[in-house]
Backbone as a ProteinNet text record, in pm:
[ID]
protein_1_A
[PRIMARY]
XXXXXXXXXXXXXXXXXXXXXXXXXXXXXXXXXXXXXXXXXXXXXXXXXXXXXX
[TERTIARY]
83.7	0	88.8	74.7	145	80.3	121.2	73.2	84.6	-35.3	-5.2	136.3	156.9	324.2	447.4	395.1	516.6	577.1	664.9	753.6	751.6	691.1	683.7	737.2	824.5	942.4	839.6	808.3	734.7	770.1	723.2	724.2	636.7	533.1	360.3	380.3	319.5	325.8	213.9	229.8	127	188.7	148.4	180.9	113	195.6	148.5	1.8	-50.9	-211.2	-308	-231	-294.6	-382.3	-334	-378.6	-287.5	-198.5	-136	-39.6	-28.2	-16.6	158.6	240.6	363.9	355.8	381.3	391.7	506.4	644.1	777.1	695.4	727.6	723.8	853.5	906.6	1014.2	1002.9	1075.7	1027.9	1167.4	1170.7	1269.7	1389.3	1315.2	1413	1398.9	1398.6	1403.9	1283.7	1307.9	1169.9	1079	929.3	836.1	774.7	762.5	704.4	586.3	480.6	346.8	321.7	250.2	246.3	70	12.7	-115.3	-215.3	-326	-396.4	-511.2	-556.2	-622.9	-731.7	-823.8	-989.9	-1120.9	-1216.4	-1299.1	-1424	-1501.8	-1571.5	-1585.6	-1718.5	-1827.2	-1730.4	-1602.8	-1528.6	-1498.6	-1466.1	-1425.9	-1564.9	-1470.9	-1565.5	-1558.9	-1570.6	-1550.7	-1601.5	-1437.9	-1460.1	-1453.4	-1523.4	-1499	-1629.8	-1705.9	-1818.6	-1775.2	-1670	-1589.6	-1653.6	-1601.4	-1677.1	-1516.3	-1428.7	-1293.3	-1222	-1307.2	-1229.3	-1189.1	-1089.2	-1079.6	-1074.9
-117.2	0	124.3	187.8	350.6	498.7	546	605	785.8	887	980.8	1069.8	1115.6	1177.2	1056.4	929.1	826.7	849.6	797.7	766.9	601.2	586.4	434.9	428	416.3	359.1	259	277.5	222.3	278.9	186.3	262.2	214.6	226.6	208.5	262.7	132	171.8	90.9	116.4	38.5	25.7	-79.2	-69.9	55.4	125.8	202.7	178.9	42.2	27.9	45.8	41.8	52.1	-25.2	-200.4	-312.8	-420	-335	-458.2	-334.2	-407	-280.2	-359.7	-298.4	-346.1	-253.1	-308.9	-208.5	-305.2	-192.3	-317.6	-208.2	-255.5	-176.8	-224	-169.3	-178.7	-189.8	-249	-227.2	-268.1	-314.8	-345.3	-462.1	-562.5	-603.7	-611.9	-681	-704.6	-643.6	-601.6	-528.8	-607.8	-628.3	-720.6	-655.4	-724.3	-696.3	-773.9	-665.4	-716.1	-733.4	-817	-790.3	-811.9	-757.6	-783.3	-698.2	-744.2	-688.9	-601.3	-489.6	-391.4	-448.7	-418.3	-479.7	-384.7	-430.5	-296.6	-315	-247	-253.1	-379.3	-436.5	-481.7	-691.6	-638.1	-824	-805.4	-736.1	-776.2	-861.3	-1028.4	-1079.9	-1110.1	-1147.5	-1217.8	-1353.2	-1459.4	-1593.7	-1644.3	-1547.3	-1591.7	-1483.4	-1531.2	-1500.5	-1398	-1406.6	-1281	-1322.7	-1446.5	-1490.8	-1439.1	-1529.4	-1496.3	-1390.3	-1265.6	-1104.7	-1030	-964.5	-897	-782.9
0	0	0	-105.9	-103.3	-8.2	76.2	138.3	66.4	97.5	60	112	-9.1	-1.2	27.4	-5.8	-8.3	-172.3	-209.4	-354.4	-381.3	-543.8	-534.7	-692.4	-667.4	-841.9	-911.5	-993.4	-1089.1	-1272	-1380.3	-1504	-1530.4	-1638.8	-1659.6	-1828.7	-1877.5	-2047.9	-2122.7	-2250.1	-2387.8	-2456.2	-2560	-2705.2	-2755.2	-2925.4	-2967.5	-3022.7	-3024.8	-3023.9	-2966.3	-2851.1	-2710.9	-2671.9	-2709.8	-2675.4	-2549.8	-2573.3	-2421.5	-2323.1	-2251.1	-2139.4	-2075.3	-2029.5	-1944.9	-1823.3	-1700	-1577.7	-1480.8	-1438.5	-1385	-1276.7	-1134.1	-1000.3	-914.9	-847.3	-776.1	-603.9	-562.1	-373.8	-372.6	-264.4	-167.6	-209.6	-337.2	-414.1	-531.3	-608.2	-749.5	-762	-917.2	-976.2	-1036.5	-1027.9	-1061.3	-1218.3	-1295.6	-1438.2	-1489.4	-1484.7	-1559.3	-1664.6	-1752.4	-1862.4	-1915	-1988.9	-1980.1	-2127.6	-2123.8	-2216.2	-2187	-2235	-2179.8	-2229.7	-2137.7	-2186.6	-2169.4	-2218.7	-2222.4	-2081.9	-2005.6	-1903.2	-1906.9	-2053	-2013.1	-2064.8	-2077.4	-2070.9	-1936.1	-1831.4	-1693.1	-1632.8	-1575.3	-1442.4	-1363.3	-1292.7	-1152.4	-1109.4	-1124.9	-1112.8	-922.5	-834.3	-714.3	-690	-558.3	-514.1	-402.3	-390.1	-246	-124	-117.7	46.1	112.7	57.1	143.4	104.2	23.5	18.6	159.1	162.3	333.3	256.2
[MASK]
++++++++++++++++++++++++++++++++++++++++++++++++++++++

């Protein structure tokens, strides 16, 4: 969790199509790299009923 007025090293990008997305974030060790495809509202779902969400 980033707190207001904390600093969080990150870089956040697209393809020039602006169909897949890359995001590296950085902490305390190695830097973690996402890689993923941008989707529109109505394809997001939800394969869990959120009994065990906190």
């Amino acid at each position: 969790m980033v707190s207001f007025g904390e600093r969080y090293r990150y870089i956040d990008g697209s393809s020039p199509d602006g169909k897949h997305s890359l995001g590296i974030e950085y902490d305390a060790g190695p830097g973690a790299v996402f890689l993923g495809d941008w989707l529109a509202h109505g394809e997001l779902t939800l394969d869990d009923e959120g009994e065990d969400w906190t």
